[in-house]
C-alpha positions as CSV (number, residue, x, y, z in Angstrom):
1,X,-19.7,25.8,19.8
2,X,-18.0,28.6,17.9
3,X,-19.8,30.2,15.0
4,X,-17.2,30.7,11.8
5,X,-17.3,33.9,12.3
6,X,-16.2,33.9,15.7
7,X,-12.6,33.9,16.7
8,X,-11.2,31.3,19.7
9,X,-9.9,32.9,22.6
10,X,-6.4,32.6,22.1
11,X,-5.7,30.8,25.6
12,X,-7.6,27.6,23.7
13,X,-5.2,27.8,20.6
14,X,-2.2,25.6,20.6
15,X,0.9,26.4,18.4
16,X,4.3,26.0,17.7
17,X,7.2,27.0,15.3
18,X,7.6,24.4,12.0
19,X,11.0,23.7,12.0
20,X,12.4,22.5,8.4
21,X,14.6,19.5,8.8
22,X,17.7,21.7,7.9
23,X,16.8,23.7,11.0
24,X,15.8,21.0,12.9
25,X,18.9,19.6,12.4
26,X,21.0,22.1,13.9
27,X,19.0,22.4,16.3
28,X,21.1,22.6,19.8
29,X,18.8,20.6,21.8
30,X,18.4,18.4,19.2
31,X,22.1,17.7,18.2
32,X,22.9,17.3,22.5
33,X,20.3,14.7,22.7
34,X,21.6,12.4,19.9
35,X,19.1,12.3,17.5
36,X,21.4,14.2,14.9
37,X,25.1,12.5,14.6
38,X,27.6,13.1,12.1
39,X,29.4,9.6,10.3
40,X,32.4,10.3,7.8
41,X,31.8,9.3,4.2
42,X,35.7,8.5,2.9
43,X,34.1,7.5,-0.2
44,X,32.9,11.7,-1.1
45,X,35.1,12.7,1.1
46,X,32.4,14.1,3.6
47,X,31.0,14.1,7.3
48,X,27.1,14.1,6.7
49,X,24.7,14.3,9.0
50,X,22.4,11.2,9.5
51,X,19.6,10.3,12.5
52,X,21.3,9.2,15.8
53,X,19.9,6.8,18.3
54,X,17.1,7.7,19.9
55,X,17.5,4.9,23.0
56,X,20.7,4.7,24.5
57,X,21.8,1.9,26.4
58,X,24.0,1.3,29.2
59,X,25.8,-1.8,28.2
60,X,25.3,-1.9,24.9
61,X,25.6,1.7,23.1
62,X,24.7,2.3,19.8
63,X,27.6,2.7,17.1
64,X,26.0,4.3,13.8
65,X,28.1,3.7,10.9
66,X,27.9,3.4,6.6
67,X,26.5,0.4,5.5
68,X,28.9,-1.7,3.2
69,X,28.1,-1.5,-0.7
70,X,25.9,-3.9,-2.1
71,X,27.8,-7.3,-1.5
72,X,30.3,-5.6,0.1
73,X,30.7,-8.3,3.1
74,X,29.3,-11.5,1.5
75,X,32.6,-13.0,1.4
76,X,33.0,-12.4,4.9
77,X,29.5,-13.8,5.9
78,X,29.5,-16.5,3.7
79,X,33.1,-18.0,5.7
80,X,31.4,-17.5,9.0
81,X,28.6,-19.4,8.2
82,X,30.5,-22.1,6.0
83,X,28.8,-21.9,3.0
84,X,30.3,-21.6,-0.9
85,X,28.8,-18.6,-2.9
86,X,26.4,-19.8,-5.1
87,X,27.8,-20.3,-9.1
88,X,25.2,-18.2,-11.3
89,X,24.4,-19.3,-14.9
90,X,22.0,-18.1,-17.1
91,X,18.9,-20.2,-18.8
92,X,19.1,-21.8,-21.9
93,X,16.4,-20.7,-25.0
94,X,13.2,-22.6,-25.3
95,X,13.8,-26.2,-24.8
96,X,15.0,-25.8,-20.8
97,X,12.8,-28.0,-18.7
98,X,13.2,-25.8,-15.2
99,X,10.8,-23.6,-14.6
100,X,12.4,-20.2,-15.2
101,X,12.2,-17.6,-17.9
102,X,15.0,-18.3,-20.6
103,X,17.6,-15.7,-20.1
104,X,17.0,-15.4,-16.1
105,X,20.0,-15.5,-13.7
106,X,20.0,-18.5,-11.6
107,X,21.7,-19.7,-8.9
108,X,23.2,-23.1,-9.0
109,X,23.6,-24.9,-5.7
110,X,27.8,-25.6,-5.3
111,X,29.3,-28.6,-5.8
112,X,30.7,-30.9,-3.4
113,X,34.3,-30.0,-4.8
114,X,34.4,-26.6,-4.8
C-alpha cells in the first residue's frame, strides 16, 4: 500500500484526455462511426447536430429524424386506428356530480354520430 506521501509509478496510472461534448462532437472518429449525425431543422432554418444510432442494422437501418410538434400527427393516427378525437369540455362549478375538480379539462367519449 502506498503511503500519501508516496507517488505511483506512472506505469500503474491510467488516463485520458476529457473531451467536452463540443469536441467530442467533432470528433472524426466519432462523426465516421455514426454516433454524431446532422438532421435539418426547416423550422430555424438549421442543420443541428443530434446523437446518431449507435447499432446499425442490416435490414432495417436507422432513419433519425424531428419529432412532429405536440399533436402534430394525431389526426393521422387517430384515422388509422378508427377512432374520433375526443370532444373536450370543461367542468361545471360546485354542484357537478363526476369526480373532477370544477374547471378541469375533460375528455368526453364521442358520440355515435359524429
Amino acid at each position: 500500500m502506498l503511503a500519501r506521501t508516496d507517488r505511483a509509478p506512472p506505469s500503474l496510472i491510467v488516463s485520458a484526455p476529457i473531451n467536452t461534448l463540443l469536441e467530442a462532437s467533432n470528433d472524426p472518429d466519432v462523426i465516421a462511426n455514426g454516433y454524431v449525425t446532422e438532421i435539418d431543422y426547416p423550422k430555424y432554418g438549421k442543420r443541428l447536430k443530434v446523437h446518431g444510432t449507435l447499432w446499425q442494422f442490416s435490414e432495417t437501418p436507422a432513419q433519425p429524424g424531428i419529432a412532429p410538434e405536440l399533436g402534430g400527427h394525431k389526426d393521422a393516427c387517430s384515422a388509422s386506428r378508427g377512432t374520433a378525437q375526443p370532444k373536450w369540455r370543461i367542468c361545471g362549478p360546485g354542484g357537478s356530480s363526476e369526480p373532477h375538480a370544477p374547471g378541469a379539462l375533460v375528455a368526453q367519449e364521442p358520440s355515435p354520430e359524429s
